[in-house]
TORBA-489261 format. One record per atom (N, C-alpha, C, O): residue number from 1; atom name; x, y, z; residue in three letters. Coordinates in pm, 1 decimal. Layout:
! residues N
{NUM; CA; {X; Y; Z}; ala}
...
This chain:
! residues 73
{1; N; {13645.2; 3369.0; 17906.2}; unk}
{1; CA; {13616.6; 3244.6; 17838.9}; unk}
{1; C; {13483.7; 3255.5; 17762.1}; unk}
{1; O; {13469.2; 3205.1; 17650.7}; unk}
{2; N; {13387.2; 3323.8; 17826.6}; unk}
{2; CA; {13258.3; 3324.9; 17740.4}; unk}
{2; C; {13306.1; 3400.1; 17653.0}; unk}
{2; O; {13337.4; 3335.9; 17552.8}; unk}
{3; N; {13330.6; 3532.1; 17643.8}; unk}
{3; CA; {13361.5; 3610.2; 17552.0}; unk}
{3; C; {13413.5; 3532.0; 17396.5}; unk}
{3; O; {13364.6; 3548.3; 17284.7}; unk}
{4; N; {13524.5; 3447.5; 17436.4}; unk}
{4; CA; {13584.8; 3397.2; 17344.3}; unk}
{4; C; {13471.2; 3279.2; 17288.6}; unk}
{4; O; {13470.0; 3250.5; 17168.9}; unk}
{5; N; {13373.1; 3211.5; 17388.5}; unk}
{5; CA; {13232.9; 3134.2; 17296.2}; unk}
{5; C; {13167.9; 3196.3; 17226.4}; unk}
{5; O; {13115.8; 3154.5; 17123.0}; unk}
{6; N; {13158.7; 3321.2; 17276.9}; unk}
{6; CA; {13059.4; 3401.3; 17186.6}; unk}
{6; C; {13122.4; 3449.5; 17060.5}; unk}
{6; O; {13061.8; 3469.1; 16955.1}; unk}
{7; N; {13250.1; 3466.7; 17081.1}; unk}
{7; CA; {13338.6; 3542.5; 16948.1}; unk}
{7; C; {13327.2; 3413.8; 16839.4}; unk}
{7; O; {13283.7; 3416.7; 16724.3}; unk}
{8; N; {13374.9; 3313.7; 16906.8}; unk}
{8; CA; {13359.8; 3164.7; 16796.4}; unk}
{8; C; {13233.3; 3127.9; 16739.2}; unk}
{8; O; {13224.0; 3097.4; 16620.2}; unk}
{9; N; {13123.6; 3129.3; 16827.6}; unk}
{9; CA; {13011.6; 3142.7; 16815.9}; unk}
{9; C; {12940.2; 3233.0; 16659.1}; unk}
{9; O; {12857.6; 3186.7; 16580.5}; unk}
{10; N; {12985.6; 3326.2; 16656.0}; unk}
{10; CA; {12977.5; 3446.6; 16595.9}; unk}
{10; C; {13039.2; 3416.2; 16470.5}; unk}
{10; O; {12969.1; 3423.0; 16369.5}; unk}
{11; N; {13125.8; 3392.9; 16463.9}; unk}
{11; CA; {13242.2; 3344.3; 16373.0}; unk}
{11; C; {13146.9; 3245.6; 16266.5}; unk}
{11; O; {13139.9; 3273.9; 16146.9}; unk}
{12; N; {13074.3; 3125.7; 16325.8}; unk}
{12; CA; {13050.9; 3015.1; 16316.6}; unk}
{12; C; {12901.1; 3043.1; 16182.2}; unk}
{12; O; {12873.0; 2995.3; 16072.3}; unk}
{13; N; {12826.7; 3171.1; 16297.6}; unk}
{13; CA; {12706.4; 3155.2; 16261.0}; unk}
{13; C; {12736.7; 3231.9; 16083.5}; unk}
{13; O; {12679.3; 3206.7; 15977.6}; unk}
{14; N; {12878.6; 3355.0; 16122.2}; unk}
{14; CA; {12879.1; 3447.5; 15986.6}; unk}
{14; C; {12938.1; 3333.6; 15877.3}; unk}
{14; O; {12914.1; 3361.6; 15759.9}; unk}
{15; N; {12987.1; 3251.2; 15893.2}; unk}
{15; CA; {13071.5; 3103.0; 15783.3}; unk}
{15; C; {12898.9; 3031.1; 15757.6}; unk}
{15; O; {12879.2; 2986.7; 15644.5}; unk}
{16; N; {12808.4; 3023.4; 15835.8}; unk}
{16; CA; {12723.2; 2954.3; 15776.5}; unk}
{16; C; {12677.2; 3014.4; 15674.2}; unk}
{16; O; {12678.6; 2963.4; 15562.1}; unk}
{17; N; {12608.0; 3186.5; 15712.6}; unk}
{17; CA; {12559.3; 3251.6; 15634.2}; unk}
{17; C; {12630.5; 3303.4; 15483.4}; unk}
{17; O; {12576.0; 3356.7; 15386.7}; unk}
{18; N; {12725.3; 3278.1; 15498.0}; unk}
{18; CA; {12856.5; 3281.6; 15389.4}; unk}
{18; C; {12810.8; 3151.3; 15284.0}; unk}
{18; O; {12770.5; 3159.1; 15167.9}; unk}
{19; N; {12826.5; 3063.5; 15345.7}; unk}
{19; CA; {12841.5; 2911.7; 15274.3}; unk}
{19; C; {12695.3; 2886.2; 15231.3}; unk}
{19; O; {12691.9; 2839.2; 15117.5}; unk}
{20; N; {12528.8; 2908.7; 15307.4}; unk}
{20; CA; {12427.8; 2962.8; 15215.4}; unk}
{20; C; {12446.7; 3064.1; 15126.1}; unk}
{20; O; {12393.5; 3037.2; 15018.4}; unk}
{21; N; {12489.6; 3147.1; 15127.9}; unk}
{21; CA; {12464.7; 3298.7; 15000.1}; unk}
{21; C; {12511.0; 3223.5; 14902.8}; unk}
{21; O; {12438.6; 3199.6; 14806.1}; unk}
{22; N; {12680.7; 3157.0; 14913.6}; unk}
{22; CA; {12749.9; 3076.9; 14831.5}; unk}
{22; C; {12699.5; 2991.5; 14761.4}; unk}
{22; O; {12745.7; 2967.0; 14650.0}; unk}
{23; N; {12591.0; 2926.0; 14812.5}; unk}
{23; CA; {12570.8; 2830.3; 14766.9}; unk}
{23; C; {12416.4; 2830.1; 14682.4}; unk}
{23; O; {12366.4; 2741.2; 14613.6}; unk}
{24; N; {12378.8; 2929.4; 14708.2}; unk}
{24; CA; {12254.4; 2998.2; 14634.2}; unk}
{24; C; {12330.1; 3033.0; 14551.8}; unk}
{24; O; {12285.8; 2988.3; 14446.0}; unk}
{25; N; {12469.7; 3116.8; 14523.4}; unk}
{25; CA; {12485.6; 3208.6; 14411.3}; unk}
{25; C; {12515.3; 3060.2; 14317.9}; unk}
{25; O; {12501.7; 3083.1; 14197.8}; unk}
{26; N; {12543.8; 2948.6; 14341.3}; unk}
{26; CA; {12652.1; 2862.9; 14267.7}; unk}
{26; C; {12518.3; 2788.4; 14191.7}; unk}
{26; O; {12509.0; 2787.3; 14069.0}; unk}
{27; N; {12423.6; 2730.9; 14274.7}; unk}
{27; CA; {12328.5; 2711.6; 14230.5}; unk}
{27; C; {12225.1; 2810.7; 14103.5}; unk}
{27; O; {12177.4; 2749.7; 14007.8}; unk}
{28; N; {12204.9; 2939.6; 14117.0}; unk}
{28; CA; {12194.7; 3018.1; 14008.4}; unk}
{28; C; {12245.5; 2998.3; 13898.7}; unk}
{28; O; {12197.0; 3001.1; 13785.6}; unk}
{29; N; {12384.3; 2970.0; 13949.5}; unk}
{29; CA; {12442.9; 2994.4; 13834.8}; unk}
{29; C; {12455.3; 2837.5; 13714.0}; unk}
{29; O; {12484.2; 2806.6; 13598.4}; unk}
{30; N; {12420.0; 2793.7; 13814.5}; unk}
{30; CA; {12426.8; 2647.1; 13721.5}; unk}
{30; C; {12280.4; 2664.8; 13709.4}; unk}
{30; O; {12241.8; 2552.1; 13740.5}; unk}
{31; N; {12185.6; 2726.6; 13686.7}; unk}
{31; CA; {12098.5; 2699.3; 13694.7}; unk}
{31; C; {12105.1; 2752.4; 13533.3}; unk}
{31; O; {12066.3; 2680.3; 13441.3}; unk}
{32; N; {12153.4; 2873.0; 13514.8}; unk}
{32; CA; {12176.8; 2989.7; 13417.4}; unk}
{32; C; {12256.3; 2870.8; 13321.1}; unk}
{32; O; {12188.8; 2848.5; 13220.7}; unk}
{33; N; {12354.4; 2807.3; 13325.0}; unk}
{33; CA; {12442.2; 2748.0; 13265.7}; unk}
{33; C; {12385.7; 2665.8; 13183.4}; unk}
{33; O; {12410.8; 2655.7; 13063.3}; unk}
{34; N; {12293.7; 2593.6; 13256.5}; unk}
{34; CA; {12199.1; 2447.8; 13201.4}; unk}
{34; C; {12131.9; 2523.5; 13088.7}; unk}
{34; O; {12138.5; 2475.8; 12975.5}; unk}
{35; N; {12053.0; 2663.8; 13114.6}; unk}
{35; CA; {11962.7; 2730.0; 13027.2}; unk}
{35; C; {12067.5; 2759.9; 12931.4}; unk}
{35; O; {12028.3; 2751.9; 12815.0}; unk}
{36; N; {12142.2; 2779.5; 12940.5}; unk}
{36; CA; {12243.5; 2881.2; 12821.1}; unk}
{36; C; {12306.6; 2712.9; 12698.7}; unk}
{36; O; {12335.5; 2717.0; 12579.1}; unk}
{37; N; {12307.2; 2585.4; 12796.4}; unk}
{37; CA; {12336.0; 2459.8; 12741.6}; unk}
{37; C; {12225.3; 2427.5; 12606.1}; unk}
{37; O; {12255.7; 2417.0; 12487.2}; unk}
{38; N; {12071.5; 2415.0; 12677.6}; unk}
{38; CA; {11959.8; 2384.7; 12622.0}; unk}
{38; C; {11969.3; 2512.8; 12473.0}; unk}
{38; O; {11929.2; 2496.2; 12357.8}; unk}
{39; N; {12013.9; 2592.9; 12513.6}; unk}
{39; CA; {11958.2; 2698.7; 12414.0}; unk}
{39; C; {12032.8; 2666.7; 12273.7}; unk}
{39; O; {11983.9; 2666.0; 12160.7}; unk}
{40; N; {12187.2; 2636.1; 12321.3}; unk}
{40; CA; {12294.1; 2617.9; 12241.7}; unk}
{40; C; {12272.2; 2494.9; 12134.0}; unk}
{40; O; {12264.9; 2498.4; 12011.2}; unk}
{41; N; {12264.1; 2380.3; 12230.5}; unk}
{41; CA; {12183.7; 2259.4; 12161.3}; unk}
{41; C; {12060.8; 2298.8; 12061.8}; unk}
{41; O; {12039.0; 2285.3; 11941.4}; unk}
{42; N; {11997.1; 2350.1; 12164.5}; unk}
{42; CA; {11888.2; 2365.0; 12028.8}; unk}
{42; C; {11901.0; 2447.9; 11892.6}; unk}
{42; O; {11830.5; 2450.4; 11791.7}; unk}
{43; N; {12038.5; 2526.3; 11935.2}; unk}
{43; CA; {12070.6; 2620.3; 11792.1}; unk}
{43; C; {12144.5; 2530.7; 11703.5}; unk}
{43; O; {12127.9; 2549.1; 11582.9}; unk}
{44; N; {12218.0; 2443.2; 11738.3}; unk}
{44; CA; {12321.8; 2349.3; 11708.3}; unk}
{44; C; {12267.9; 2233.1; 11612.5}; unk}
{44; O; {12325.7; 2171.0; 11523.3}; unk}
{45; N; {12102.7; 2223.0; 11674.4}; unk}
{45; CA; {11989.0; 2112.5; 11575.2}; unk}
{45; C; {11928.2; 2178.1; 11464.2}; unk}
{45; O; {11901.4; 2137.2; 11351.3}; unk}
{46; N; {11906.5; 2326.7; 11539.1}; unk}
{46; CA; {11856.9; 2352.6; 11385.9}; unk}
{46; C; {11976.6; 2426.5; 11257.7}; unk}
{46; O; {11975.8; 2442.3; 11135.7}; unk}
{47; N; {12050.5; 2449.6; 11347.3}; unk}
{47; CA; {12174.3; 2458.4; 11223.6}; unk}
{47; C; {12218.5; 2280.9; 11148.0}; unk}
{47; O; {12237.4; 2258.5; 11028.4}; unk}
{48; N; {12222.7; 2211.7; 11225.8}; unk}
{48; CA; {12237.8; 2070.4; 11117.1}; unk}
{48; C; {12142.1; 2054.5; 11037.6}; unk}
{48; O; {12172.9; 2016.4; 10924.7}; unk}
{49; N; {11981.5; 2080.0; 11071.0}; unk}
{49; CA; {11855.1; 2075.8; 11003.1}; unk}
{49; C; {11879.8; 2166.3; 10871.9}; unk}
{49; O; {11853.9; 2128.9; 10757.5}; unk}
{50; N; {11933.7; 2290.8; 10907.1}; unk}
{50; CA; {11952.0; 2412.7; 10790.6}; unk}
{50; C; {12075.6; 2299.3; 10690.5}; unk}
{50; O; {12042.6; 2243.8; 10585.7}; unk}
{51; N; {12183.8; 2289.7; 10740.3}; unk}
{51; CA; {12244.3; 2211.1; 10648.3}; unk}
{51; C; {12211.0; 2099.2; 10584.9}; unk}
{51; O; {12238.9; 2091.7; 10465.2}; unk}
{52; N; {12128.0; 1960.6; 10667.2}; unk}
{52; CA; {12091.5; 1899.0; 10596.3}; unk}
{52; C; {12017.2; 1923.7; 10458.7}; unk}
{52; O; {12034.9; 1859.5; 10355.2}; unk}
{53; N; {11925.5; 2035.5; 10479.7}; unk}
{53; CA; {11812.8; 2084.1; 10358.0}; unk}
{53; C; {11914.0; 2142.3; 10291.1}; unk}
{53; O; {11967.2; 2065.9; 10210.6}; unk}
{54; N; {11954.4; 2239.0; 10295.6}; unk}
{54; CA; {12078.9; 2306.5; 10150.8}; unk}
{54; C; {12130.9; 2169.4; 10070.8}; unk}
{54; O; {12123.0; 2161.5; 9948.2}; unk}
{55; N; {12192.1; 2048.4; 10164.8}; unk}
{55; CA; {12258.3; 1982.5; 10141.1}; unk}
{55; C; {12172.6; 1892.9; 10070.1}; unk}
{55; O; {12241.0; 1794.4; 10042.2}; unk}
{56; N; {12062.8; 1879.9; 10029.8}; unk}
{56; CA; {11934.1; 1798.9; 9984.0}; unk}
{56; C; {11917.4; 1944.4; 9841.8}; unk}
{56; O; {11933.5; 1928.1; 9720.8}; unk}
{57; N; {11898.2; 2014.5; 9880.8}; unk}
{57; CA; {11913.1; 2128.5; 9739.3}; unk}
{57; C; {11980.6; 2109.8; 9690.4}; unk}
{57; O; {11953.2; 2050.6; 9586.0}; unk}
{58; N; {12110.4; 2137.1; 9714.2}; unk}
{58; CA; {12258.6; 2117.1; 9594.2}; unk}
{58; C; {12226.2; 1971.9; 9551.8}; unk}
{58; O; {12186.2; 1979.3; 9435.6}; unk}
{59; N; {12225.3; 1858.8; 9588.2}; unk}
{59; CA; {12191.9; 1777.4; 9531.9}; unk}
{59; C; {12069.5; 1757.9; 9416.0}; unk}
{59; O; {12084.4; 1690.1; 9314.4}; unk}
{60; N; {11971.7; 1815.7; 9444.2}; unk}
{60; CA; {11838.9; 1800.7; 9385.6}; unk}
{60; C; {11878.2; 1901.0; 9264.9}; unk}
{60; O; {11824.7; 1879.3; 9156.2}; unk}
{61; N; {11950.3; 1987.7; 9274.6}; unk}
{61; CA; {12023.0; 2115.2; 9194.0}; unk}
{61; C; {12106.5; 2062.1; 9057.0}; unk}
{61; O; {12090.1; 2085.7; 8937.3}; unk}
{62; N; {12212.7; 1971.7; 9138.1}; unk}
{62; CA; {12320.6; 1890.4; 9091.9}; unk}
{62; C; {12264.2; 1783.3; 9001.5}; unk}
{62; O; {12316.6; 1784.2; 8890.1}; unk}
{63; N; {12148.0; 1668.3; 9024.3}; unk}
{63; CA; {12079.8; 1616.7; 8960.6}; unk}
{63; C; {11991.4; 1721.3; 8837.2}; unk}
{63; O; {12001.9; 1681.7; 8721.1}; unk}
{64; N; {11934.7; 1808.2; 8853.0}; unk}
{64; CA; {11868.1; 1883.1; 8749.2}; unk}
{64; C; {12015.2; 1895.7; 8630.7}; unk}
{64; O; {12015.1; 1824.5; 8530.3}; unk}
{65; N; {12101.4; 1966.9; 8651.1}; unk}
{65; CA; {12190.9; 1990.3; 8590.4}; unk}
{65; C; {12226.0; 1873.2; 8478.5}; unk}
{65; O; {12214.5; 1864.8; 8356.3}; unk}
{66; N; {12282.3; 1773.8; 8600.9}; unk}
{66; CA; {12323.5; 1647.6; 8523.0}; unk}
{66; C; {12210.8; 1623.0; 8408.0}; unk}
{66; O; {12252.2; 1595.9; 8295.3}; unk}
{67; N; {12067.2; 1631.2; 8431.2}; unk}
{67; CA; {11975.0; 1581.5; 8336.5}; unk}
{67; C; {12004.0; 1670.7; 8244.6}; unk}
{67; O; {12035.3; 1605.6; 8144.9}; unk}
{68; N; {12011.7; 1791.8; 8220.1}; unk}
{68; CA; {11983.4; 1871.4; 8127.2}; unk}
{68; C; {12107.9; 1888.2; 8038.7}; unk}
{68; O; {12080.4; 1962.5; 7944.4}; unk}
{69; N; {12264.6; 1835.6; 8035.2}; unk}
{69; CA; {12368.5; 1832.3; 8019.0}; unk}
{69; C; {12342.7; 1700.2; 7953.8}; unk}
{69; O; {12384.5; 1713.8; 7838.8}; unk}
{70; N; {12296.6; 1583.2; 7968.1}; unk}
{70; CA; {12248.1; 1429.7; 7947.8}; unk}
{70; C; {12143.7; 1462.4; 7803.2}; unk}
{70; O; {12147.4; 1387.1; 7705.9}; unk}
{71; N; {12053.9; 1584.6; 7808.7}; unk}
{71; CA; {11926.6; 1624.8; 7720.5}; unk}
{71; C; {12041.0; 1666.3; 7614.8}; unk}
{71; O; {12085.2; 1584.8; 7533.9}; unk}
{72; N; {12076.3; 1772.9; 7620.6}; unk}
{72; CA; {12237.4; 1879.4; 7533.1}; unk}
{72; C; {12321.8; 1822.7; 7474.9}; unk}
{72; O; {12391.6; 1882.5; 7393.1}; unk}
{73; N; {12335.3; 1710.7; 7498.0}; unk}
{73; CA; {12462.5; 1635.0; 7481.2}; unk}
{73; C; {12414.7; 1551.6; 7346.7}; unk}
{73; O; {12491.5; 1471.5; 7293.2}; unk}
């Protein structure tokens, strides 16, 4: 009968140490995830920033044109 407390016992303590490692690795990894989130976002702002400005050029571009076609004419 002890034998079999100690075997359960045993059992018990290796499922804890399992379910910490586990739960350190899961935590890492969301930890990694959040960083890889932030990074993305922030590439994602300055790519709209890059488009907004082109998109302010072609315009400012588009207006020059129009004037000088308006001058020609």
């Amino acid at each position: 009968m002890q034998t079999a407390l100690r075997s359960l016992e045993s059992e018990k303590q290796k499922l804890g140490e399992t379910h910490t490692t586990d739960r350190f690795s899961l935590e890492l990894e969301l930890d990694r995830l959040k960083r890889d989130l932030a990074r993305s976002d922030d590439e994602l702002q300055r790519a709209r920033e890059e488009v907004k400005e082109r998109e302010k050029t072609k315009r400012e571009r588009d207006a020059t044109v129009d004037k000088l076609v308006r001058i020609h004419s």
